[in-house]
C-alpha positions as a Python dict, from the first residue, in 0.01 Angstrom:
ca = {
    (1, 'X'): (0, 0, 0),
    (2, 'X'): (157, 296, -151),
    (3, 'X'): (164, 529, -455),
    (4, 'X'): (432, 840, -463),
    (5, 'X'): (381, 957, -95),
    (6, 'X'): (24, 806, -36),
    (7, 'X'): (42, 562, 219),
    (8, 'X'): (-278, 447, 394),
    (9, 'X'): (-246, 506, 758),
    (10, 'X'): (-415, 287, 1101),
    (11, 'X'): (-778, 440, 1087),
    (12, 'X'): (-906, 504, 1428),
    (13, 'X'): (-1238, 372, 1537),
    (14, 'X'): (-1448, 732, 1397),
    (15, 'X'): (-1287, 624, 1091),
    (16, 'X'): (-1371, 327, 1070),
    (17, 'X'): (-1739, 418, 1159),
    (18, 'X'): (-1740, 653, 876),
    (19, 'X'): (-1607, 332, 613),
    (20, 'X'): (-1838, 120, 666),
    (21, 'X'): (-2166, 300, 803),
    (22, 'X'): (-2362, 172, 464),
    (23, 'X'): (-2270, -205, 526),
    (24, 'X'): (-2560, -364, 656),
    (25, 'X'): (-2355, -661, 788),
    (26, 'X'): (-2097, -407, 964),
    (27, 'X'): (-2314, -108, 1069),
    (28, 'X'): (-2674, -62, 1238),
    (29, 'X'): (-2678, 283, 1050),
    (30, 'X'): (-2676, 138, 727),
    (31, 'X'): (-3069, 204, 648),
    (32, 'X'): (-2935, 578, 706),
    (33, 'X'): (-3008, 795, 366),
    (34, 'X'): (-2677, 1022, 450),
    (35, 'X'): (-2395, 1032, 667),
    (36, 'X'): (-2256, 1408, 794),
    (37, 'X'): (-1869, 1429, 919),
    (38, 'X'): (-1839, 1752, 1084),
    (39, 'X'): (-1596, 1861, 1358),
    (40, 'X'): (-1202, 1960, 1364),
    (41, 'X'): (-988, 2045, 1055),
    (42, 'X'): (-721, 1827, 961),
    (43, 'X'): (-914, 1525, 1191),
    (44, 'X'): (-883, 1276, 913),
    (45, 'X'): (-1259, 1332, 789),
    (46, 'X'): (-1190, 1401, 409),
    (47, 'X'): (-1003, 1069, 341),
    (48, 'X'): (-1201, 807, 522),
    (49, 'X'): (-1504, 978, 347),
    (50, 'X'): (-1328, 983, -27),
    (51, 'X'): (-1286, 604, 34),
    (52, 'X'): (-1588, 504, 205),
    (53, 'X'): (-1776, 685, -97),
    (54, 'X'): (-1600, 505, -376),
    (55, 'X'): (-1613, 202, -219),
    (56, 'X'): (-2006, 250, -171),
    (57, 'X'): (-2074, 328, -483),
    (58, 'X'): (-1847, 123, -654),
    (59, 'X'): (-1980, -195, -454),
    (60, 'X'): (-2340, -82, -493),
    (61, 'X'): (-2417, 30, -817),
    (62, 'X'): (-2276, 24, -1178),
    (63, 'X'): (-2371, 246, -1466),
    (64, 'X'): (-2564, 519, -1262),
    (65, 'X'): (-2486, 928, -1183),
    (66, 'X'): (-2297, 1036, -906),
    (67, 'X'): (-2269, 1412, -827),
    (68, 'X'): (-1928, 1530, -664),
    (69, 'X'): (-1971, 1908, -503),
    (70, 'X'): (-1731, 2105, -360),
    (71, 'X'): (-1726, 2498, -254),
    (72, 'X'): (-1540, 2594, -576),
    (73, 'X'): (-1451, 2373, -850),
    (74, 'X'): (-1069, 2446, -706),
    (75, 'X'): (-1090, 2355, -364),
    (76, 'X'): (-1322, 2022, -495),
    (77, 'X'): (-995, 1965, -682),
    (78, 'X'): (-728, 2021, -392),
    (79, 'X'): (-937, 1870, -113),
    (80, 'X'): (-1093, 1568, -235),
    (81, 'X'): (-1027, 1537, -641),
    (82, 'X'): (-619, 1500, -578),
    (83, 'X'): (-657, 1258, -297),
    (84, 'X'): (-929, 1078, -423),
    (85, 'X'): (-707, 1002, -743),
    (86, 'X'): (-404, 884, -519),
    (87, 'X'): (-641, 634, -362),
    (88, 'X'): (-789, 474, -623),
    (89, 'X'): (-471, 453, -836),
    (90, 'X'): (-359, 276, -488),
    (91, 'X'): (-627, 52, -478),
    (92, 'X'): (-561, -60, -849),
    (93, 'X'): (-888, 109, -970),
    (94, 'X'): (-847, 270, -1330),
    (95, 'X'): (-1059, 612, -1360),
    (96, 'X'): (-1065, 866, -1654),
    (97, 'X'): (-1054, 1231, -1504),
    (98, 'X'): (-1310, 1441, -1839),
    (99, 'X'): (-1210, 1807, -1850),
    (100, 'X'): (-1451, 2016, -2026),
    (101, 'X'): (-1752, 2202, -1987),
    (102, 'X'): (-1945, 1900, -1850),
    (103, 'X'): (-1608, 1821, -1630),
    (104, 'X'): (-1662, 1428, -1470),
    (105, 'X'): (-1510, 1118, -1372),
    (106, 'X'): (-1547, 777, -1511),
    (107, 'X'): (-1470, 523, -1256),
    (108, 'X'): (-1588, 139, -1376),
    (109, 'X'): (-1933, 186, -1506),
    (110, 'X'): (-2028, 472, -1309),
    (111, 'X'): (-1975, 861, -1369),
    (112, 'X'): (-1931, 1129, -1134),
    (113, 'X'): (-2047, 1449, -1207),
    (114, 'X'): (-1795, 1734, -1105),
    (115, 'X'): (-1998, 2089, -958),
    (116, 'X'): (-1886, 2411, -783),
    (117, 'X'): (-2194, 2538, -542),
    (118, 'X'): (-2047, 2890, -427),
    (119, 'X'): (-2314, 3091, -478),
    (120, 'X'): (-2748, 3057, -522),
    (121, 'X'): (-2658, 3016, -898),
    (122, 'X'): (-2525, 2696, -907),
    (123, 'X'): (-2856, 2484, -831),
    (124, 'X'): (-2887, 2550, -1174),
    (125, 'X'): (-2584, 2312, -1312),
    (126, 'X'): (-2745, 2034, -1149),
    (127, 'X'): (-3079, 2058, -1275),
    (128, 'X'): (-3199, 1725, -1514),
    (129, 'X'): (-2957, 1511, -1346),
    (130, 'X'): (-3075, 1208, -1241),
    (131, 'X'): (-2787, 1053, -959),
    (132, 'X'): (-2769, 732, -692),
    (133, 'X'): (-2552, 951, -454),
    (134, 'X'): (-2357, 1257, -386),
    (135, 'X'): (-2024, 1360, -188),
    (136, 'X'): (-2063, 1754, -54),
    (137, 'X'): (-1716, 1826, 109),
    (138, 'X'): (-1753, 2160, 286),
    (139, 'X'): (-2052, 2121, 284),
    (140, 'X'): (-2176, 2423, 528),
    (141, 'X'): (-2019, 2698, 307),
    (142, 'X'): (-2280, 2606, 42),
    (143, 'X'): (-2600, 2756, -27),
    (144, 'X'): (-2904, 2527, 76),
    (145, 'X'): (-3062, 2609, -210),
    (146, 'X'): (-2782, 2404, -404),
    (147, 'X'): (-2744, 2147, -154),
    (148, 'X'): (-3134, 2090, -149),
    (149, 'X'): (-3145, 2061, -540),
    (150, 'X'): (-2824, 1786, -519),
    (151, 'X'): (-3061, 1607, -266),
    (152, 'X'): (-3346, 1650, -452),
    (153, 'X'): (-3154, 1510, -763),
    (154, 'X'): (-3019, 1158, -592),
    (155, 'X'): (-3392, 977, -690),
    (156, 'X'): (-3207, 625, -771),
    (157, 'X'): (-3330, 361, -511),
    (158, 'X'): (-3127, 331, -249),
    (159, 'X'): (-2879, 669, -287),
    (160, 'X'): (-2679, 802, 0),
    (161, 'X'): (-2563, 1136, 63),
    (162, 'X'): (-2202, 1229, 179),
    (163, 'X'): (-2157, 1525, 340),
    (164, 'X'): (-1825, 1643, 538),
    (165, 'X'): (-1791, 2020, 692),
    (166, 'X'): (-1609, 2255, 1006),
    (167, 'X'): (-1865, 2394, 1211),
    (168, 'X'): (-2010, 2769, 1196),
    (169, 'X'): (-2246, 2955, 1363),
    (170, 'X'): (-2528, 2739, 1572),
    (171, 'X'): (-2771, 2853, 1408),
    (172, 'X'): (-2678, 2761, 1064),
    (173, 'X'): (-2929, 2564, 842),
    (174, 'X'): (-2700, 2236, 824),
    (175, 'X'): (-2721, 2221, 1190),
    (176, 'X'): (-3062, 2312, 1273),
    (177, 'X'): (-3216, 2119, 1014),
    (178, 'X'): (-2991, 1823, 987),
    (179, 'X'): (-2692, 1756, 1259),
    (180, 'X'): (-2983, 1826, 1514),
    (181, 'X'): (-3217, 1643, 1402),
    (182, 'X'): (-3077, 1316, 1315),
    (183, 'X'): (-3324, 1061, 1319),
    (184, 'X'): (-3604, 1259, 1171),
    (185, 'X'): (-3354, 1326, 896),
    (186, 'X'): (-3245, 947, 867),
    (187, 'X'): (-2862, 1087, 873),
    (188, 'X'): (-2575, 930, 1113),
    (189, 'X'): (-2420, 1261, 1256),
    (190, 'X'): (-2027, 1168, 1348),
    (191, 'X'): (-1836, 1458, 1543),
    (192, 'X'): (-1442, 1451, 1465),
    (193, 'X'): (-1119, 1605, 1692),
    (194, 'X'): (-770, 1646, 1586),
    (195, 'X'): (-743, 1329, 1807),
    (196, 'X'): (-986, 1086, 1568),
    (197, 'X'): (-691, 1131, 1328),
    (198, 'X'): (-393, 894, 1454),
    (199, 'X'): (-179, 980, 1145),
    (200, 'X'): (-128, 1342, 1252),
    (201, 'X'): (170, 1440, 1528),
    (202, 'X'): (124, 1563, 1815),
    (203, 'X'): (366, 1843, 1689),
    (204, 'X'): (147, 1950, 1417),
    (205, 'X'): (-121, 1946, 1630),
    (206, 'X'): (17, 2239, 1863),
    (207, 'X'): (98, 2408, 1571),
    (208, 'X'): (-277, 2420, 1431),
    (209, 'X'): (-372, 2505, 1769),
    (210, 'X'): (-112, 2810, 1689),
    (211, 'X'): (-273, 2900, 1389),
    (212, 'X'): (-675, 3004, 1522),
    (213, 'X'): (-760, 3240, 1779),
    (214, 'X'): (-1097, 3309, 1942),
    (215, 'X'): (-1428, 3210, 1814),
    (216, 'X'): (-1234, 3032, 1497),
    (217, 'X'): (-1012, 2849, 1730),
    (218, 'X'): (-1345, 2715, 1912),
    (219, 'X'): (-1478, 2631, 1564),
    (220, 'X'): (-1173, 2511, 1369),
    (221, 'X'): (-977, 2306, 1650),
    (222, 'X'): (-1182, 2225, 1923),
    (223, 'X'): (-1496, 2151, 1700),
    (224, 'X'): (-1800, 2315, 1825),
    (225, 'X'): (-2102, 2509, 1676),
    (226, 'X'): (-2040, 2861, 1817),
    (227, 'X'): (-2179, 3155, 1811),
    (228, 'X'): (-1937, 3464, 1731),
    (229, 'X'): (-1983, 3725, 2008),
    (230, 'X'): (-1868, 4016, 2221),
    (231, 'X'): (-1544, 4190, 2106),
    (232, 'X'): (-1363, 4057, 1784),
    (233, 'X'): (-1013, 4103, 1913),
    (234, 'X'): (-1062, 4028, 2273),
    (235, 'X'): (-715, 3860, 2286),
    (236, 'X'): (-556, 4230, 2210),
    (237, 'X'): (-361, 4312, 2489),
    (238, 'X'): (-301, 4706, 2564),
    (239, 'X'): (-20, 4657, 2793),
    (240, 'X'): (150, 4409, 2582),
    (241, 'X'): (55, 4472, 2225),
    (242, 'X'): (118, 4877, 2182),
    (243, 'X'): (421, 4990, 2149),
    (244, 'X'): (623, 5334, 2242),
    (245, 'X'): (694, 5568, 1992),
    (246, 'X'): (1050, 5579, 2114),
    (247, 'X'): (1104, 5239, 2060),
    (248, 'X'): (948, 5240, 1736),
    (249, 'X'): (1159, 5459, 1597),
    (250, 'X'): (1472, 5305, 1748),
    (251, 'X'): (1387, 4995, 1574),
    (252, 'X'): (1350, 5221, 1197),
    (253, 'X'): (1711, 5371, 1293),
    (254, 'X'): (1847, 4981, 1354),
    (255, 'X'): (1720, 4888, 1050),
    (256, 'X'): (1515, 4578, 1265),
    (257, 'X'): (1253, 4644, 972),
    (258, 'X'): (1351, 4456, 659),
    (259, 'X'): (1036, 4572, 494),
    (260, 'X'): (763, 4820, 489),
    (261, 'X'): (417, 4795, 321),
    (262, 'X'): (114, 4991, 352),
    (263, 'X'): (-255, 4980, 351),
    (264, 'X'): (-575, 5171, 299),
    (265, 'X'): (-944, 5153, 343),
    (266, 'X'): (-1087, 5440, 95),
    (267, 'X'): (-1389, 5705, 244),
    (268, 'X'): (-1468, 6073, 225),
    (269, 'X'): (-1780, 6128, 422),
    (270, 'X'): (-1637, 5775, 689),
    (271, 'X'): (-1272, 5819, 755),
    (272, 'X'): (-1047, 5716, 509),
    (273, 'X'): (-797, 5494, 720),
    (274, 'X'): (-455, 5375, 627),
    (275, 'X'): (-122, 5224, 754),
    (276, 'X'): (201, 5158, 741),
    (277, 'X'): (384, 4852, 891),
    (278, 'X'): (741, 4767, 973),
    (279, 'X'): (822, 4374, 908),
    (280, 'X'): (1124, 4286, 1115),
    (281, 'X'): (1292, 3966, 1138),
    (282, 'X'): (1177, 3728, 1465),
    (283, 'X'): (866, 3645, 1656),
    (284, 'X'): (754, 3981, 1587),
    (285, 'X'): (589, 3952, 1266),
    (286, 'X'): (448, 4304, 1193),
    (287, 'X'): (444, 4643, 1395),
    (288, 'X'): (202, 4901, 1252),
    (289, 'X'): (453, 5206, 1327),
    (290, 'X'): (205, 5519, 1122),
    (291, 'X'): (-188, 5569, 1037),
    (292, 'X'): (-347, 5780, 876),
    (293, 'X'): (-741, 5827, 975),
    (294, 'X'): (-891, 6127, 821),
    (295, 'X'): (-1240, 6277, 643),
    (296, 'X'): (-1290, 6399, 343),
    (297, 'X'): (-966, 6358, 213),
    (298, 'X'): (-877, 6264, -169),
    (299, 'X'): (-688, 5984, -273),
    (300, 'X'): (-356, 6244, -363),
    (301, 'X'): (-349, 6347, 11),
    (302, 'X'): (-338, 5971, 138),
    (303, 'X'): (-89, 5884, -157),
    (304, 'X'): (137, 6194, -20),
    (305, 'X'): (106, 6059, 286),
    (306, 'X'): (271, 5740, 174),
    (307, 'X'): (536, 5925, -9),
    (308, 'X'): (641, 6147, 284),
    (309, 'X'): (689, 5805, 493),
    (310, 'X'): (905, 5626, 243),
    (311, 'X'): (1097, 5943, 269),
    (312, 'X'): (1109, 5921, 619),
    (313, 'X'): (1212, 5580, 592),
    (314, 'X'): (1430, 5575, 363),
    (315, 'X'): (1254, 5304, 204),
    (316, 'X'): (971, 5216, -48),
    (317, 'X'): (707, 5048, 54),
    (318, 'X'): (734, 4672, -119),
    (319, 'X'): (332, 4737, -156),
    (320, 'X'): (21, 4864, -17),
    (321, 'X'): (-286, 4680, 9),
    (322, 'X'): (-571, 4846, -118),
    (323, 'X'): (-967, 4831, -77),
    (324, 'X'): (-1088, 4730, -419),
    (325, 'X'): (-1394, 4904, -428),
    (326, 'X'): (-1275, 5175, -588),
    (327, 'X'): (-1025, 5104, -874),
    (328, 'X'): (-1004, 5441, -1001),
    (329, 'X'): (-824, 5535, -689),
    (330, 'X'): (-560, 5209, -710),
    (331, 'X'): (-453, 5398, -1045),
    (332, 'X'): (-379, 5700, -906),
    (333, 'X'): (-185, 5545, -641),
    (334, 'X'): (29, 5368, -915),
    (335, 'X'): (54, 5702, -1121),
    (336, 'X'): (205, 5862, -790),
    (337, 'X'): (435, 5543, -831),
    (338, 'X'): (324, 5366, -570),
    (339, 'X'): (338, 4957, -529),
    (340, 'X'): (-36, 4981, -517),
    (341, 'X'): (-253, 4642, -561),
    (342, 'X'): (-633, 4520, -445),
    (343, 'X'): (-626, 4354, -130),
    (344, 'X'): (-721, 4031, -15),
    (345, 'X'): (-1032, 4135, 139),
    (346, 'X'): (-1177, 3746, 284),
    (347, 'X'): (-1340, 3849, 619),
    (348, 'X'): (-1318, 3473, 853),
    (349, 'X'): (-1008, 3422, 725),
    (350, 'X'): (-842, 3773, 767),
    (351, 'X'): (-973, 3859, 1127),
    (352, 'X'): (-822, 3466, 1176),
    (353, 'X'): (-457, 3597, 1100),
    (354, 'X'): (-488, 3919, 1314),
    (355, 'X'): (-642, 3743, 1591),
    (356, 'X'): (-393, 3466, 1564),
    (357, 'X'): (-116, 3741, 1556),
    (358, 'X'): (-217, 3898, 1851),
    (359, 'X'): (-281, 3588, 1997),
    (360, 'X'): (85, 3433, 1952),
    (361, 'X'): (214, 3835, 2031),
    (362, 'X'): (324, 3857, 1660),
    (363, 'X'): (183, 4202, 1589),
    (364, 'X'): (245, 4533, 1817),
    (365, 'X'): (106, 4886, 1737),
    (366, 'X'): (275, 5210, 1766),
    (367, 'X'): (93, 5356, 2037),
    (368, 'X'): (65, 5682, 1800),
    (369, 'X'): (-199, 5456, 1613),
    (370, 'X'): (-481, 5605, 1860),
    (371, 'X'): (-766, 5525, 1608),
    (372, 'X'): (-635, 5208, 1560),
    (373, 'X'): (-642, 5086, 1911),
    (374, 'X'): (-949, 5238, 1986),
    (375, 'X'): (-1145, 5105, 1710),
    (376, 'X'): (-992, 4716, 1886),
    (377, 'X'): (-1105, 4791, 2218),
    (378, 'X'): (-1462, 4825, 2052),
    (379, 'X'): (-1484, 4628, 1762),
    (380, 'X'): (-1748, 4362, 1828),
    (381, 'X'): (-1993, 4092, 1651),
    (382, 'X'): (-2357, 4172, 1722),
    (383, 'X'): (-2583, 4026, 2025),
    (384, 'X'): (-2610, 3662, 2007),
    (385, 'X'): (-3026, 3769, 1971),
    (386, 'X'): (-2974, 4000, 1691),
    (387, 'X'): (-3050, 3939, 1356),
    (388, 'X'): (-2706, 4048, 1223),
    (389, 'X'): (-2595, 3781, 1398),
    (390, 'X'): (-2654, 3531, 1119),
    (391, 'X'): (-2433, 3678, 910),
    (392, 'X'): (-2158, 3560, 1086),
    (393, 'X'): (-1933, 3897, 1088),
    (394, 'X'): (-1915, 4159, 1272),
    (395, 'X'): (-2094, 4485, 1335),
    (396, 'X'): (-2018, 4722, 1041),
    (397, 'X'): (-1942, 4967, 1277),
    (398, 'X'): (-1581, 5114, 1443),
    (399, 'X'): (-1389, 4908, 1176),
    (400, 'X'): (-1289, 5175, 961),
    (401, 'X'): (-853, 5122, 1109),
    (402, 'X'): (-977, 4774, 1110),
    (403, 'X'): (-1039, 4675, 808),
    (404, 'X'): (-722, 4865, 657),
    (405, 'X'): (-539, 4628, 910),
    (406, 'X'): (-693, 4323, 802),
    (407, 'X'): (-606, 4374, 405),
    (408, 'X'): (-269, 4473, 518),
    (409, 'X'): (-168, 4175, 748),
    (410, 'X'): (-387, 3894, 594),
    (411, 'X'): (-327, 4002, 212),
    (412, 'X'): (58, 3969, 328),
    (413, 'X'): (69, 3712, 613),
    (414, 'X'): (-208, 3457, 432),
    (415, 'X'): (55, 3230, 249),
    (416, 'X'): (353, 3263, 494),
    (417, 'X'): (235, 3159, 822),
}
C-alpha cells in the first residue's frame, strides 16, 4: 500500500510486539496501562508506535480525548504529525488536521489534542482535559512534571499510555521510575537497535554509526542508559589532530581554505576566547589555524583581532559565531563590519559534532592554539557520584576555548553533515 513515497515496509518481530501489545487475543501484555519504546535512533520505533496508537484507539474507543505530546510543537509535527498523516491517508482513514490556538486532530469520532511539553510550564495546557490515552514521542526530554499531569489526565477506563524515547543518563526519572520498574508500573518496556528496523540499509547504518562519538554514540546507536564521564573529548588525538604551524600556513598560501569563519566566547574577568577556522575542501572539514584567549579585554580589541586576520588572509570571514549573552557586543562587531551573528549554542548536540569530527579526523588544530588543546586534554563531565552529574553536561570549568569551538563548528557544521 502506498501514498507519494510511503510504503509500509516487513515489520520485524519488536515491531510487531509494539502493534499489537494491547490485543488481548495477540499479546499477554495487553492488561499493561502503557507501553515504553526506548533504544536506538532511526530503529523503526516512531512508526510502528504512530500505527499501533491509531489503530488502538481507533478500534477501542469513539468520541473520547486523546492527548498527542511531543518536545516542541515542531518536532511533534516532523517526527510523528507528518508520518502519522501519510499512514492514515494510506490506510483510507479521513482525518481533519485544526490549526489554531487549541491545535487538534479529528480522526472518526475521536480528537487528539496537539501539546508541546519543553519546559515545567506546559503542565499547564493540559490541565481540565479529560483523555482515554496519550502518545509522548521523546518522551525523556520532557519535564515529569508535564508527563505526570498527561498521565494524570488519561482517567477514561481502560486508557493506555504511549511513550517512545533515546536513552540519557541512568539515572534519569523515566528510567528509574518506569523502564526499571516494569511490573510495579504495569508498563511493557521494549529495547530497540538499528537492527529491529529491517527497512534501513546496512549502508545507512555505518553512516549513523559515523555521525556519534563517545558517550552519544553509546546512547544514540548502540542504545544504552549511560552515564557521561571522564574527559569530554577523549577521542582527541594530540599526535594526529594538531597541526604544524608550517603547514598551516602552507595550506592559507595554496588557497586549500575556501572559507574562513570565526568565533567567540565573550569574558573580561574569565578569558575571552575566540577563533578562527580554515574550511578546505576534503575529509578535512575544519582546521582552527588562530585563537585568541585573553583577560580583560573589550569587545574592539577581539573585533581588531578579527580584522587583522582577514587582512592576513586576504579574506573576510563568511561569519563569526557569537555567544549570545551579550548582544550589545554582536553590534559592535557588525559596526566594525564584521559578519557577526548569535551562535547556535545547543550543548548534546554541539559537543556531538566536535566529538564526531575528531572522531572521523575531520577537524585538526594549529598547534599555535595552546589554550585550545589544553583546555581538550582536561575538559571533563563530573564524577559519576557527583551531583552535577545529573545535569548531564559537563563541568563548567576549562571550557572557556571550548565553548568558542563548539558555536563555531556546530553553528556551521549542524545542517551539512
Amino acid at each position: 500500500m502506498k501514498n507519494k513515497g510511503f510504503e509500509f515496509k516487513p515489520f520485524s518481530d519488536k515491531q510487531i510486539k509494539l502493534l499489537t501489545w494491547w490485543i488481548p487475543e495477540v499479546s499477554p501484555h495487553s492488561d499493561c496501562d502503557g507501553v515504553i519504546a526506548e533504544g536506538s535512533i532511526r530503529a523503526g520505533k516512531t512508526i510502528a508506535m504512530i500505527d499501533s496508537f491509531i489503530s488502538w484507539s481507533l478500534s477501542t474507543f469513539d468520541g473520547e480525548n486523546f492527548i498527542l505530546g511531543g518536545k516542541t510543537m515542531g518536532a511533534l509535527k516532523r517526527n510523528v504529525l507528518n508520518p502519522m498523516f501519510l499512514i492514515l491517508t494510506a490506510k483510507g482513514i479521513s482525518y481533519k488536521y485544526i490549526r489554531s490556538d487549541d491545535p487538534r486532530l479529528e480522526i472518526g469520532g475521536n480528537t487528539y489534542y496537539i501539546f508541546g511539553g519543553d519546559n515545567e510550564k506546559s503542565q499547564d495546557k493540559v490541565q481540565g482535559l479529560t483523555a482515554a490515552g496519550a502518545y509522548l514521542d521523546e518522551v525523556a526530554l520532557m519535564p515529569k512534571s508535564f508527563v505526570d499531569q498527561v498521565m494524570g489526565r488519561c482517567s477514561v477506563d481502560g486508557a493506555k499510555y504511549f511513550f517512545n524515547c533515546n536513552p540519557g543518563h541512568p539515572k534519569h526519572w523515566l528510567k528509574t521510575e518506569i523502564i526499571d520498574n516494569p511490573k510495579e508500573k504495569n508498563f511493557l518496556v521494549l529495547h530497540f537497535t538499528m537492527d529491529d528496523n529491517l527497512s534501513l540499509a546496512e549502508k545507512v547504518k555505518e553512516r549513523l554509526k559515523r555521525m556519534f562519538s563517545g558517550v552519544f554514540y553509546l546512547r544514540y546507536i548502540l542504545g544504552q542508559w549511560v552515564v557521561a564521564e571522564g574527559l569530554v573529548y577523549d577521542m582527541f588525538k594530540e599526535k594526529e589532530h594538531v597541526i604544524s604551524r608550517e603547514k598551516v600556513f602552507q595550506m592559507i598560501r595554496n588557497k586549500e581554505f575556501h572559507t574562513y569563519i570565526g568565533a567567540v566566547d565573550w569574558g573580561y574577568t574569565a578569558p575571552m576566547a575566540a577563533g578562527i577556522y580554515g574550511i578546505p575542501r576534503g575529509k578535512v572539514k575544519a582546521v582552527k589555524i588562530a585563537e585568541f584567549y585573553k583577560t580583560k579585554q573589550q569587545t574592539e580589541d577581539v573585533a581588531n583581532w578579527f580584522l587583522e586576520w582577514e587582512n592576513k588572509l586576504g579574506k573576510s570571514l563568511k561569519v563569526i559565531f557569537c555567544d549570545s549573552a551579550e548582544p550589545d557586543r554582536i553590534v559592535t562587531l557588525r559596526k566594525m563590519h564584521l559578519r557577526a551573528k548569535n551562535a547556535v549554542k545547543e550543548i548534546s548536540a554541539g559537543l556531538n559534532t566536535v566529538m564526531t569530527m575528531h572522531k572521523n579526523d575531520e577537524y585538526l588544530i594549529c598547534e599555535d592554539c595552546v589554550n585550545t588543546i589544553n583546555e581538550k586534554l582536561t575538559y571533563s563531565y563530573p564524577e559519576k557520584n557527583d551531583p552535577k552529574a545529573k545535569k548531564d553536561e559537563p563541568l563548567d570549568e576549562n571550557n572557556h576555548a571550548m565553548d568558542e569551538e563548539r558555536y563555531a563548528l556546530h553553528s556551521y557544521f549542524r545542517k551539512r553533515r
